[in-house]
TORLOVO-908377 format. One record per residue (C-alpha): residue number from 1; chain; x, y, z. Coordinates in steps of 0.1 Angstrom, whole numbers, plus 5000, padded with zeros to 4 digits. Example, Ala and Ser with C-alpha at 12.3 -4.5 7.8 and 13.67 -1.06 7.14 Angstrom:
// residues 2
@resi:1 chain:A x:5123 y:4955 z:5078;
@resi:2 chain:A x:5137 y:4989 z:5071;
// end
This chain:
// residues 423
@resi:1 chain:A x:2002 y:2416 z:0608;
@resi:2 chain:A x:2001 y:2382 z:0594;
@resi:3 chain:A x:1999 y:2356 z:0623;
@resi:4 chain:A x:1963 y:2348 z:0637;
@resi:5 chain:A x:1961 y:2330 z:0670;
@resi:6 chain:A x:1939 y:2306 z:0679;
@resi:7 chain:A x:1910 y:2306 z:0706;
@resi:8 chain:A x:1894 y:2284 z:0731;
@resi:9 chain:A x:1858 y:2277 z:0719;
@resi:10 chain:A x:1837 y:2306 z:0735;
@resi:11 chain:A x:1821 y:2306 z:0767;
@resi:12 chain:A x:1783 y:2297 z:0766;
@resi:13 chain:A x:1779 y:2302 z:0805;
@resi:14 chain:A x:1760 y:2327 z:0821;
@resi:15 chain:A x:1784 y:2361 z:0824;
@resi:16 chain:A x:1806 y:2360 z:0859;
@resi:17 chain:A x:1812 y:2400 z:0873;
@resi:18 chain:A x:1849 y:2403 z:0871;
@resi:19 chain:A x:1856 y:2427 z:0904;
@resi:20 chain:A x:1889 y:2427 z:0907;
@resi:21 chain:A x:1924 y:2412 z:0880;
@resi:22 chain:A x:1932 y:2380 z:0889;
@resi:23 chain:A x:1971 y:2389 z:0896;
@resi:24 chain:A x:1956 y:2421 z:0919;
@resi:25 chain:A x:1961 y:2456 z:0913;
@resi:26 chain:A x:1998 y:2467 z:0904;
@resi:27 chain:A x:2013 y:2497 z:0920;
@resi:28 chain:A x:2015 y:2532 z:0900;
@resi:29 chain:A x:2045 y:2534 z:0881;
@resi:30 chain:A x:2057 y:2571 z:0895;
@resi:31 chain:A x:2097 y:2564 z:0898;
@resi:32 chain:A x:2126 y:2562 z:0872;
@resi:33 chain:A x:2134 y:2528 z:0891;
@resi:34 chain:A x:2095 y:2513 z:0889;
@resi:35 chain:A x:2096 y:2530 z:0848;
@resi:36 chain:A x:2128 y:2510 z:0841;
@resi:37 chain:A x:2111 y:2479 z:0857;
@resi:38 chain:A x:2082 y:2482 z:0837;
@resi:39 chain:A x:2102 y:2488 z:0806;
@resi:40 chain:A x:2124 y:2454 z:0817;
@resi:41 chain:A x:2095 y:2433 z:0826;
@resi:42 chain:A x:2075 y:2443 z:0793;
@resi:43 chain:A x:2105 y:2437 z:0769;
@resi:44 chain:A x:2106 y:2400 z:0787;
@resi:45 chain:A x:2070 y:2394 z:0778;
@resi:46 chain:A x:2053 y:2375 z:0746;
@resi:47 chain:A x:2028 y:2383 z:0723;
@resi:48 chain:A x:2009 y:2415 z:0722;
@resi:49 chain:A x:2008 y:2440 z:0748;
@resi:50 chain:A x:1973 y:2454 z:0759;
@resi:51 chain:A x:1967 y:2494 z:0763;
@resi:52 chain:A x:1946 y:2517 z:0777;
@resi:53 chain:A x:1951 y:2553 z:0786;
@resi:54 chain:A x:1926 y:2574 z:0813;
@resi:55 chain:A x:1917 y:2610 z:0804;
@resi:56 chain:A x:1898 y:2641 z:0820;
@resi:57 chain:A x:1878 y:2647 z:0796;
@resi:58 chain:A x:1854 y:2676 z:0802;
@resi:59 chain:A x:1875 y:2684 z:0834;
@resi:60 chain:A x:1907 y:2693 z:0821;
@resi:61 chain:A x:1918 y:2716 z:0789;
@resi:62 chain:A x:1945 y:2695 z:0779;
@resi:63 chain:A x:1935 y:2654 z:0763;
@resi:64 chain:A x:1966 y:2640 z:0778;
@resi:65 chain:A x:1968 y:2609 z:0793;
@resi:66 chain:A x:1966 y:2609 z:0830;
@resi:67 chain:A x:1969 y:2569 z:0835;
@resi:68 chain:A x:1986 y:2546 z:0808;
@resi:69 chain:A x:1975 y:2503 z:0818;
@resi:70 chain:A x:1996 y:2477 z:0797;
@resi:71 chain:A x:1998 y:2443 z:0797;
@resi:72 chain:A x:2014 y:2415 z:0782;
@resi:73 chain:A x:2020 y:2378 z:0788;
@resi:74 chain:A x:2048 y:2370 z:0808;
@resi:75 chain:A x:2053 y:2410 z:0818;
@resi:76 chain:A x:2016 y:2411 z:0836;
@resi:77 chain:A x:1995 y:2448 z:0836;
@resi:78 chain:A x:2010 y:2481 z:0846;
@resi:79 chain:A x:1998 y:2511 z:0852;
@resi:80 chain:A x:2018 y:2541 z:0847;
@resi:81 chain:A x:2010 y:2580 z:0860;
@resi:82 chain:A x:2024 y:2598 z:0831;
@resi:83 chain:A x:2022 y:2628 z:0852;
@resi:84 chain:A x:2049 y:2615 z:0874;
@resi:85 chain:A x:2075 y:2621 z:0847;
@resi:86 chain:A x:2072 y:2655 z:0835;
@resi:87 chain:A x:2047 y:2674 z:0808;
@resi:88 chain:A x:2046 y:2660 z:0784;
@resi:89 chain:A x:2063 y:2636 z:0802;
@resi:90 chain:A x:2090 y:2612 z:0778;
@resi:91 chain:A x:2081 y:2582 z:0780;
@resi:92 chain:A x:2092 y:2570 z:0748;
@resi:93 chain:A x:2116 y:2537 z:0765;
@resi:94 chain:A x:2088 y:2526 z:0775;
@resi:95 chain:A x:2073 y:2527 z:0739;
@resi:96 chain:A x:2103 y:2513 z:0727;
@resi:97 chain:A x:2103 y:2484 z:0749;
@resi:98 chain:A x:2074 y:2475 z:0727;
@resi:99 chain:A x:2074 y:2491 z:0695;
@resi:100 chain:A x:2081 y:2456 z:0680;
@resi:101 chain:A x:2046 y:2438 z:0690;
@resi:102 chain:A x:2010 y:2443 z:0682;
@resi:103 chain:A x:1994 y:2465 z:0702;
@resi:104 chain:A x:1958 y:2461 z:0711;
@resi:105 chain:A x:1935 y:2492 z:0719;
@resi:106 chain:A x:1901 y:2492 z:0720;
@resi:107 chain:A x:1887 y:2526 z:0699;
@resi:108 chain:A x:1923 y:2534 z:0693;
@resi:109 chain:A x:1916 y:2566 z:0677;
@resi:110 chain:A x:1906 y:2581 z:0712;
@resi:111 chain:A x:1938 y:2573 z:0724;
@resi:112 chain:A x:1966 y:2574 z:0698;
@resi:113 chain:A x:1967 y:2612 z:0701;
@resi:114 chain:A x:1972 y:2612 z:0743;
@resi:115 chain:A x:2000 y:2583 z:0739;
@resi:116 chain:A x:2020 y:2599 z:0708;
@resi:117 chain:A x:2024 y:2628 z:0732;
@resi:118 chain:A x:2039 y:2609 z:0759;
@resi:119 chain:A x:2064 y:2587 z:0730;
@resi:120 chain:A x:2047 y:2556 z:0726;
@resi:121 chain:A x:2038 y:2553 z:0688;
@resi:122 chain:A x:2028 y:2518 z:0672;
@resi:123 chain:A x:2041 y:2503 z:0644;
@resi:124 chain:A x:2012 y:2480 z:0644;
@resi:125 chain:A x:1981 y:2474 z:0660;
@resi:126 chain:A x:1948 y:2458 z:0665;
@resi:127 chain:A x:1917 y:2477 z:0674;
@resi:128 chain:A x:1893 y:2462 z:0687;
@resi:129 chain:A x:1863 y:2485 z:0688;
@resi:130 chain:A x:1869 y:2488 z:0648;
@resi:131 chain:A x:1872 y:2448 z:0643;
@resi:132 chain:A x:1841 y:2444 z:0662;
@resi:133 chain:A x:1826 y:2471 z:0637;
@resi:134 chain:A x:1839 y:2453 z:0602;
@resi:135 chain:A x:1823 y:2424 z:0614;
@resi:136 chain:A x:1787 y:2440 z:0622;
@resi:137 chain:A x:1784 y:2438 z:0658;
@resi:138 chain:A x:1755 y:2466 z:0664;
@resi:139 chain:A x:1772 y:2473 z:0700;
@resi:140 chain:A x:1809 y:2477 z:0699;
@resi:141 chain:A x:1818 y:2490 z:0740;
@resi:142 chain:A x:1847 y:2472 z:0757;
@resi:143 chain:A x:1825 y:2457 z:0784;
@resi:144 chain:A x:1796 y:2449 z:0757;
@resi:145 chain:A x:1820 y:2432 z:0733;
@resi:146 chain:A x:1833 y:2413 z:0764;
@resi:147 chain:A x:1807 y:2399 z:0778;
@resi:148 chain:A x:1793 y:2387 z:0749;
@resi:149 chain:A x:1826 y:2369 z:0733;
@resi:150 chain:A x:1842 y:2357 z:0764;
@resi:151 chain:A x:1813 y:2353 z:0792;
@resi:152 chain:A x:1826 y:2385 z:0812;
@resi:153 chain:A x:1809 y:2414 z:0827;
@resi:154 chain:A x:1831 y:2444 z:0834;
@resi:155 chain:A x:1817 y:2472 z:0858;
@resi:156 chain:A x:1822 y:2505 z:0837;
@resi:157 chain:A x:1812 y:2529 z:0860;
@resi:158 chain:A x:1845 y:2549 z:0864;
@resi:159 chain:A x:1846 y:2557 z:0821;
@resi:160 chain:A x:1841 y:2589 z:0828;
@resi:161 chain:A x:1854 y:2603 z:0861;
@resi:162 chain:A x:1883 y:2630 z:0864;
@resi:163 chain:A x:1916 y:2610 z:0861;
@resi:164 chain:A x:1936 y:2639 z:0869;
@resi:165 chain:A x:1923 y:2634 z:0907;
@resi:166 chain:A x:1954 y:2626 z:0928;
@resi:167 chain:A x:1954 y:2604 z:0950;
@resi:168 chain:A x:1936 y:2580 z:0923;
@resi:169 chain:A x:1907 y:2560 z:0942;
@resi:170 chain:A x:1913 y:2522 z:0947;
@resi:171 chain:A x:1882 y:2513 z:0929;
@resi:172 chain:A x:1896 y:2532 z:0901;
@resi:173 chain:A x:1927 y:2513 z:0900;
@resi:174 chain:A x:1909 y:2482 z:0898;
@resi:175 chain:A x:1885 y:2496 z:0870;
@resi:176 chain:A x:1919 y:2508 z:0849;
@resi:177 chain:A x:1935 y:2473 z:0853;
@resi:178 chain:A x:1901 y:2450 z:0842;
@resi:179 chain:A x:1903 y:2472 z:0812;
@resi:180 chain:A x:1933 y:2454 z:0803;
@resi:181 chain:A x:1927 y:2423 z:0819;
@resi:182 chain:A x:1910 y:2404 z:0789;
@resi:183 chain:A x:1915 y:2432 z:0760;
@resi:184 chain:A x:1943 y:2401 z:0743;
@resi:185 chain:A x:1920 y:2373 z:0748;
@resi:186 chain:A x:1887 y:2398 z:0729;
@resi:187 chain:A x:1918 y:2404 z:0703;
@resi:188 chain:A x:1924 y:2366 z:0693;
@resi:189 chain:A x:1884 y:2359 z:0695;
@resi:190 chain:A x:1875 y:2389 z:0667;
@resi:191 chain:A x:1905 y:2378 z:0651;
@resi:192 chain:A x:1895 y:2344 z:0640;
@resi:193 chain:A x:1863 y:2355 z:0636;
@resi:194 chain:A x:1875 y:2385 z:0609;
@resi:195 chain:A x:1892 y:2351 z:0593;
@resi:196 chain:A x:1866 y:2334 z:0590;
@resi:197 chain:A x:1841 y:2359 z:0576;
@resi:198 chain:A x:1871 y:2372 z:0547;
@resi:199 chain:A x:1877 y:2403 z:0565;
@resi:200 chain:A x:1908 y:2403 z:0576;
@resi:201 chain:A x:1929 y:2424 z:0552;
@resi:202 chain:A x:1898 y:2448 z:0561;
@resi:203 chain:A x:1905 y:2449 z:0593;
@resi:204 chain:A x:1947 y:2452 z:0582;
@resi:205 chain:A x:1942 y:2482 z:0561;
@resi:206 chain:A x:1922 y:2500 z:0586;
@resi:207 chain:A x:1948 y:2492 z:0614;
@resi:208 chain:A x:1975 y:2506 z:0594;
@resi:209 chain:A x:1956 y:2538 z:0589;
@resi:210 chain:A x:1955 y:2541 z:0622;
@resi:211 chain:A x:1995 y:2536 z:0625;
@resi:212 chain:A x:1998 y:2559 z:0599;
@resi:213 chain:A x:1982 y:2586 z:0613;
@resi:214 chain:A x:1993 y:2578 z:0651;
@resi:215 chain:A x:2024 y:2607 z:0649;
@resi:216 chain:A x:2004 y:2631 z:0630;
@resi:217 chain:A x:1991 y:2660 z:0648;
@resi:218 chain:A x:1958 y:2674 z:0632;
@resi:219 chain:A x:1955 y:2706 z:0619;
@resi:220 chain:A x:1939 y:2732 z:0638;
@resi:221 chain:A x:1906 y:2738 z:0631;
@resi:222 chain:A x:1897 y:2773 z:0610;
@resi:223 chain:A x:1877 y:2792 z:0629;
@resi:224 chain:A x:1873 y:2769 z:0662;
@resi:225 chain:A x:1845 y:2792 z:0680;
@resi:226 chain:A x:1818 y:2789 z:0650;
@resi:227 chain:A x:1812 y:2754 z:0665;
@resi:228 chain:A x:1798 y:2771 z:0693;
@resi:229 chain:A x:1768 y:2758 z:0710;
@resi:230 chain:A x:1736 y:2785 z:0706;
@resi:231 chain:A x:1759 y:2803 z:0675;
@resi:232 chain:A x:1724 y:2801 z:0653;
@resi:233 chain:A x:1708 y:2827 z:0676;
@resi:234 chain:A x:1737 y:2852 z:0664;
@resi:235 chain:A x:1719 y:2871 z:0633;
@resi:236 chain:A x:1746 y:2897 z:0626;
@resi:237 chain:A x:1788 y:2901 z:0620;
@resi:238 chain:A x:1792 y:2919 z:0651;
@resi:239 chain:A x:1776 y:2891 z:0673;
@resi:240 chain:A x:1798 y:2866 z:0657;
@resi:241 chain:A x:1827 y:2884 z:0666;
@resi:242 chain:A x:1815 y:2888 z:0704;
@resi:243 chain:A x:1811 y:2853 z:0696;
@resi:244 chain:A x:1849 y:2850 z:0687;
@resi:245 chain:A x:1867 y:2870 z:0716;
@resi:246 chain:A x:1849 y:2856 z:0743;
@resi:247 chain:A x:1853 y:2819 z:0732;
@resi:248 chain:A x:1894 y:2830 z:0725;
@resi:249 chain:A x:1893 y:2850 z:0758;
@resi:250 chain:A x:1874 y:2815 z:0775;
@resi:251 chain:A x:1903 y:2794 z:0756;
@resi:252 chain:A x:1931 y:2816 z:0771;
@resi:253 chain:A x:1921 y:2812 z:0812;
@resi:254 chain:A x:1903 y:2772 z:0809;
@resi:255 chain:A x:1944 y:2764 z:0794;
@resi:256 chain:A x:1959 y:2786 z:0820;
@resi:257 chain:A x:1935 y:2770 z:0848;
@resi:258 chain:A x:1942 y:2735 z:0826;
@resi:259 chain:A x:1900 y:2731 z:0832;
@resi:260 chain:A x:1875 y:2720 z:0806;
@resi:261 chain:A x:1864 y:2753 z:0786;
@resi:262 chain:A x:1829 y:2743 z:0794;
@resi:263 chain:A x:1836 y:2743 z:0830;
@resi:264 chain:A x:1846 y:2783 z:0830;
@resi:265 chain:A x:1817 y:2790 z:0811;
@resi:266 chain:A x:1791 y:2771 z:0789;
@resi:267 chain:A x:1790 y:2778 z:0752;
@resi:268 chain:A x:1751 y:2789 z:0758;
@resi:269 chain:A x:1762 y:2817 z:0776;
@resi:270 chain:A x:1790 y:2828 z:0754;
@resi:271 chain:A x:1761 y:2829 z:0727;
@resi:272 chain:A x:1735 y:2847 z:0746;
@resi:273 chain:A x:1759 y:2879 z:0752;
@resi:274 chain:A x:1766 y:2880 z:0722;
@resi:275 chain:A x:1731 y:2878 z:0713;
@resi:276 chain:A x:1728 y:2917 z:0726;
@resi:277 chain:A x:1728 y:2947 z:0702;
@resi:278 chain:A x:1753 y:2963 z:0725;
@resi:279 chain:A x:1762 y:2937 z:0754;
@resi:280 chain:A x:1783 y:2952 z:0785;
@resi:281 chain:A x:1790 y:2952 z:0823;
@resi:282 chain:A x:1754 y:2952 z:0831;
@resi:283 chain:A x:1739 y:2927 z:0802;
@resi:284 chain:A x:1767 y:2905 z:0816;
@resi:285 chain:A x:1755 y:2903 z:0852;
@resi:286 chain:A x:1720 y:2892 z:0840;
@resi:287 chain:A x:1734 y:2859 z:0826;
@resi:288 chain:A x:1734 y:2835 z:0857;
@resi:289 chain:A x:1764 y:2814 z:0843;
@resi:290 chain:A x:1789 y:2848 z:0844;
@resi:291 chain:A x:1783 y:2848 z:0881;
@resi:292 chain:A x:1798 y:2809 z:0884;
@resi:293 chain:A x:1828 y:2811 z:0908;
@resi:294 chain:A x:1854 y:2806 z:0878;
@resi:295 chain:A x:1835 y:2832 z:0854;
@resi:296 chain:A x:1832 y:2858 z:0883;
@resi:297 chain:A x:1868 y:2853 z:0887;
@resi:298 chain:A x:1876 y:2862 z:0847;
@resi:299 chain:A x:1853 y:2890 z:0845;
@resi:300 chain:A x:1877 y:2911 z:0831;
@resi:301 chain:A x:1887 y:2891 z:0800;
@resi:302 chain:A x:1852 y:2893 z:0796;
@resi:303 chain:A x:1848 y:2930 z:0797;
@resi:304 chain:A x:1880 y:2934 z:0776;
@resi:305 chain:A x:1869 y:2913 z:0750;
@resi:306 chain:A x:1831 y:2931 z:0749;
@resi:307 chain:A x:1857 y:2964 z:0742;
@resi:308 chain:A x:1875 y:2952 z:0717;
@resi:309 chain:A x:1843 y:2943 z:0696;
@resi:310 chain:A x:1827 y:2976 z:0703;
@resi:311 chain:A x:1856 y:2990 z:0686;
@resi:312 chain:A x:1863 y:2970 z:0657;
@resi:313 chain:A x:1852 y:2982 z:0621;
@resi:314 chain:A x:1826 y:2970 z:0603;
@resi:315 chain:A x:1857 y:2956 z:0577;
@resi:316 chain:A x:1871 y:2940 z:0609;
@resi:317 chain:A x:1841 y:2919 z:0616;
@resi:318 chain:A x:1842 y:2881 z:0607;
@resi:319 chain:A x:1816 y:2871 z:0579;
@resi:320 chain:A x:1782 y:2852 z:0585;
@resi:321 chain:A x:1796 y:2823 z:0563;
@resi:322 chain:A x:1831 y:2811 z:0554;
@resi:323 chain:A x:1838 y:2793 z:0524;
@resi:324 chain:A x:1847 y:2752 z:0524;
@resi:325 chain:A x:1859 y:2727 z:0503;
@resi:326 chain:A x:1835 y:2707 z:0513;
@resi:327 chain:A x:1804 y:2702 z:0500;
@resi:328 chain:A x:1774 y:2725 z:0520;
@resi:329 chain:A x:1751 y:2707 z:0548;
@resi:330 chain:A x:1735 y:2680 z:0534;
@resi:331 chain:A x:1699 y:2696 z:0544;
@resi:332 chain:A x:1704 y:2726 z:0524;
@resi:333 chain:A x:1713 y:2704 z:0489;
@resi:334 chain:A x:1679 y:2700 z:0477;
@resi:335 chain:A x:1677 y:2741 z:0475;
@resi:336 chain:A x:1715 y:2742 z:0461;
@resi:337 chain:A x:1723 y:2716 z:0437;
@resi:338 chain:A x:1690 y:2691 z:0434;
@resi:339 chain:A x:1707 y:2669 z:0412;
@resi:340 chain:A x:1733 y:2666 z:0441;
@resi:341 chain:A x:1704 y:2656 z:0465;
@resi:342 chain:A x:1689 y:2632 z:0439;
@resi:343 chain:A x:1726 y:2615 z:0434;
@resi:344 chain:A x:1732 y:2614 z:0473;
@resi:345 chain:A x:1701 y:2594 z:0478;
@resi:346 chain:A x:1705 y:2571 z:0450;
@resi:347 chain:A x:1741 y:2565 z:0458;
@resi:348 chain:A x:1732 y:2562 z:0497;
@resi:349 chain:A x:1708 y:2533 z:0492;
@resi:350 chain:A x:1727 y:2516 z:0467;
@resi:351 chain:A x:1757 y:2517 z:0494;
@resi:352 chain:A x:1728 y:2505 z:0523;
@resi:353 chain:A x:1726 y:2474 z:0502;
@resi:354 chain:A x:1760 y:2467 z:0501;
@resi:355 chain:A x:1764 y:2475 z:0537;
@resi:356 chain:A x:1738 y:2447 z:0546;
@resi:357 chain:A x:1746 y:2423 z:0522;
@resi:358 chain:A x:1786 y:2423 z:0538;
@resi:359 chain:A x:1768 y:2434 z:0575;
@resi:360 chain:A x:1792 y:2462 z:0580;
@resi:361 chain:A x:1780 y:2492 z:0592;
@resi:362 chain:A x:1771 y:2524 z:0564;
@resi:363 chain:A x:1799 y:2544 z:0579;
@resi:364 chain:A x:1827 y:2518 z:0580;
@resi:365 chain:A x:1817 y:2510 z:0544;
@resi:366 chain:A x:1823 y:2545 z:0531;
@resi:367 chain:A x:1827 y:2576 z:0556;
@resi:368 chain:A x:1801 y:2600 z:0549;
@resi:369 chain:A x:1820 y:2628 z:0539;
@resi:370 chain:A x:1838 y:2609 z:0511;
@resi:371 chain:A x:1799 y:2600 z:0502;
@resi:372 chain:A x:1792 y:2636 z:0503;
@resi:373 chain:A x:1824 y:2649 z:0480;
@resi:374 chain:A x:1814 y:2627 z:0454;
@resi:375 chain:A x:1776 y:2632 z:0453;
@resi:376 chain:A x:1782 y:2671 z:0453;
@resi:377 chain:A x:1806 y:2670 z:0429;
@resi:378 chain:A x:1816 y:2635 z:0405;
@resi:379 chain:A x:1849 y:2636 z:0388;
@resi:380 chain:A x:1849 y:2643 z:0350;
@resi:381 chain:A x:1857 y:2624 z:0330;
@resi:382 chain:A x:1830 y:2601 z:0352;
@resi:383 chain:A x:1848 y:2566 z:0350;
@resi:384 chain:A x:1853 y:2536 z:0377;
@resi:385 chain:A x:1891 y:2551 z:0376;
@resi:386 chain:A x:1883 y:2586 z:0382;
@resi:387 chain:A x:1859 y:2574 z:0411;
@resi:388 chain:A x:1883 y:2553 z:0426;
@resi:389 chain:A x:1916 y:2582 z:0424;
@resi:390 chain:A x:1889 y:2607 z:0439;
@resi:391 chain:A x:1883 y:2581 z:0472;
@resi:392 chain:A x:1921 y:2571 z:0478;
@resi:393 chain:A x:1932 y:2605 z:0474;
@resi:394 chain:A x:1907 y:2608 z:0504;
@resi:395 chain:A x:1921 y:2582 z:0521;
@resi:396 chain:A x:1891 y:2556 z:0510;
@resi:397 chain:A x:1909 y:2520 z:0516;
@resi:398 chain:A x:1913 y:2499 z:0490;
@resi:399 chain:A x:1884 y:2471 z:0504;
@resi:400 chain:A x:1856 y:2499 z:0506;
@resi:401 chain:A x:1867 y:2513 z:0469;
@resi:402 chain:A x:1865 y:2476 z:0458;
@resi:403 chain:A x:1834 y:2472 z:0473;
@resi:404 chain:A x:1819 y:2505 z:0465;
@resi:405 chain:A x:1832 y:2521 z:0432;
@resi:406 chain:A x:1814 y:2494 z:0405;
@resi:407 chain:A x:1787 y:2501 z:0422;
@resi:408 chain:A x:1784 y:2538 z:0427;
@resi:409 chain:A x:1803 y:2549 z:0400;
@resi:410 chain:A x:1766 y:2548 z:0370;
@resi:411 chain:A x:1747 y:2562 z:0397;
@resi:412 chain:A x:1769 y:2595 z:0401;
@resi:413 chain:A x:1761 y:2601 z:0361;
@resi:414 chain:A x:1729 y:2615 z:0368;
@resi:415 chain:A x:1721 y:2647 z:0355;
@resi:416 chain:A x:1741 y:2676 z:0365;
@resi:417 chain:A x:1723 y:2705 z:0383;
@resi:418 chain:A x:1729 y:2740 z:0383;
@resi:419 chain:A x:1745 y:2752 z:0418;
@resi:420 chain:A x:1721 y:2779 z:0432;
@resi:421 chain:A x:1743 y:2806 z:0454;
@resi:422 chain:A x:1730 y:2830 z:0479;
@resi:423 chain:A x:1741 y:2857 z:0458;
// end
């Protein structure tokens, strides 16, 4: 990414509602034929394309991508029902047709995952969201960041709603295609002005993480159901492993029903059975969210997975805590490791400064949990090399270690602390 375009001087009139594009809505691409024109018509086109992509979150199980908007100069917006071809559907001509321009996404980390699914993979992009962020804007939301740089309101209303919904609603339509609309001209404005604040090879190195990790899928998460909602109340091994087969037994019929696990059965009731010395049939029928329509209706995953607790062995029951390599909560270093807490403070404030003095935000400057690694545990021998390895070996880029490590690197020398277990 090495070309910055060049912008009209911002608007300084009073924001205009946009209700509808200014070409009109497109139709949905559902057809082979109206694919291959879309593939045609975006390969003709200039400059970057624009992308969007409309989930269900919190309706469906699956994060795929129920609507896919693009659009380019010269090629116009599209908007493409992935759903139409297949699932996953393949719609990896149509990421080829543009696999050789910038694409532009707003908070592309949402959406990488759902369009790497379908085949459409960048080789380089611009986000705008994070852009925004590197060069301090406090609110960073499509239709914020809009109306502020170009003089636009968006109505945002529909962020949320269940895109799986078939037929989708007109007003939906023209809600997916405004997301598109303007998304190049926001690109070149942040651009220029990540140029002229000396931040954009900030903004490049964070854009090609993003590339970088675009076609890898993340590993799955030990022990999913201990991030259950209400899992404090659980005091005991056993209630941690009613804990564990009802949220597997909830997983198995919310992706066989392709619903939001929440929408079976809320993790506050999963947690409250399993809150019972000896929960069954009866304790079950108490909790009013087991009688829900869809919970009534798995009843007897429920029971079966209440049996196979009762049964296991006490060597069969999960443990209270499972070891990380992470550092613990950050709450609990003080009792743990107080020369941790002290060095996490110090370090922290030092980084606050640096954080204002370049107005980027805290967590762009150096994610927290890198902050965390080092303050629980600095590298020996304790050097500004040995500081800098430990952050790019955790994926730290190479503008926040040059920011950060000078910095940090004497205050991490403070004394070491004993680390108090809970044996």
């Amino acid at each position: 990414m090495t070309e910055v375009p060049l912008t009209a001087p911002e608007l300084d009139q009073e924001s205009e509602l946009l209700i509808e594009p200014a070409e009109g809505v497109p139709p949905i691409v559902t057809t082979p034929e109206a694919l291959q024109h879309t593939v045609t018509a975006l390969r003709g086109g200039i400059g970057p394309v624009a992308m969007d992509a409309e989930r269900a979150h919190g309706f469906r199980y699956s994060q795929r991508a129920y609507l896919i908007q693009l659009r380019r100069a010269g090629a116009g917006t599209h908007l493409v029902d992935p759903t139409a071809f297949g699932q996953p559907a393949d719609l990896s001509a149509l990421g080829a047709a543009v696999s050789e321009t910038e694409w532009v996404i707003h908070a592309a980390g949402q959406d990488l995952p759902c369009l790497y699914e379908v085949g459409l993979v960048p080789k380089t992009l611009f986000d705008t969201e994070l852009a925004a962020r590197l060069l301090g804007y406090p609110r960073v939301a499509l239709g914020t960041m809009i109306e502020e740089l170009l003089g636009v309101r968006l109505l945002k209303e529909h962020s949320a709603s269940d895109w799986s919904k078939r037929p989708l609603p007109e007003e939906w339509l023209i809600y997916a295609a405004l997301d598109v609309e303007l998304l190049i001209e926001l690109r070149d404005r942040l651009a220029t002005r990540l140029v002229d604040a000396g931040k954009w090879e900030w903004a490049e190195q964070e854009f090609a993480a993003l590339v970088a990790g675009a076609s890898i899928s993340p590993e799955p998460r030990r022990d999913p159901w201990r991030r259950t909602s209400g899992i404090h109340h659980v005091h005991n091994r056993r209630g941690l492993a009613y804990v564990a087969e009802l949220w597997y037994a909830r997983d198995a019929v919310a992706q066989q029903l392709d619903r939001a696990p929440g929408k079976i059965l809320p993790d506050v009731a999963i947690t409250e059975l399993a809150s019972h010395k000896h929960p069954d049939r009866a304790t079950l029928r108490q909790i009013p969210a087991f009688s829900r329509r869809q919970a009534r209706r798995a009843e007897a995953s429920w029971l079966e997975a209440l049996e196979v607790v009762a049964r296991m062995p006490e060597s069969a029951l999960p443990p209270m805590h499972v070891p990380s390599d992470g550092p613990p909560q950050s709450r609990l270093w003080a009792a743990k490791n107080p020369g941790a807490a002290a060095r996490l403070a110090t370090v922290r404030g030092a980084l606050l400064i640096i954080a204002e003095l370049y107005d980027v935000p805290l967590e762009n400057l150096l994610t927290p949990d890198h902050l965390r690694r080092l303050a629980w545990r600095p590298p020996s021998p304790l050097t500004e090399e040995s500081v800098d390895q430990v952050l790019a070996a955790l994926g730290a880029r190479p503008w926040q270690r040059e920011l950060t490590v000078p910095a940090i690197t004497p205050l991490l020398a403070q004394p070491r602390a004993v680390i108090v277990t809970d044996e």
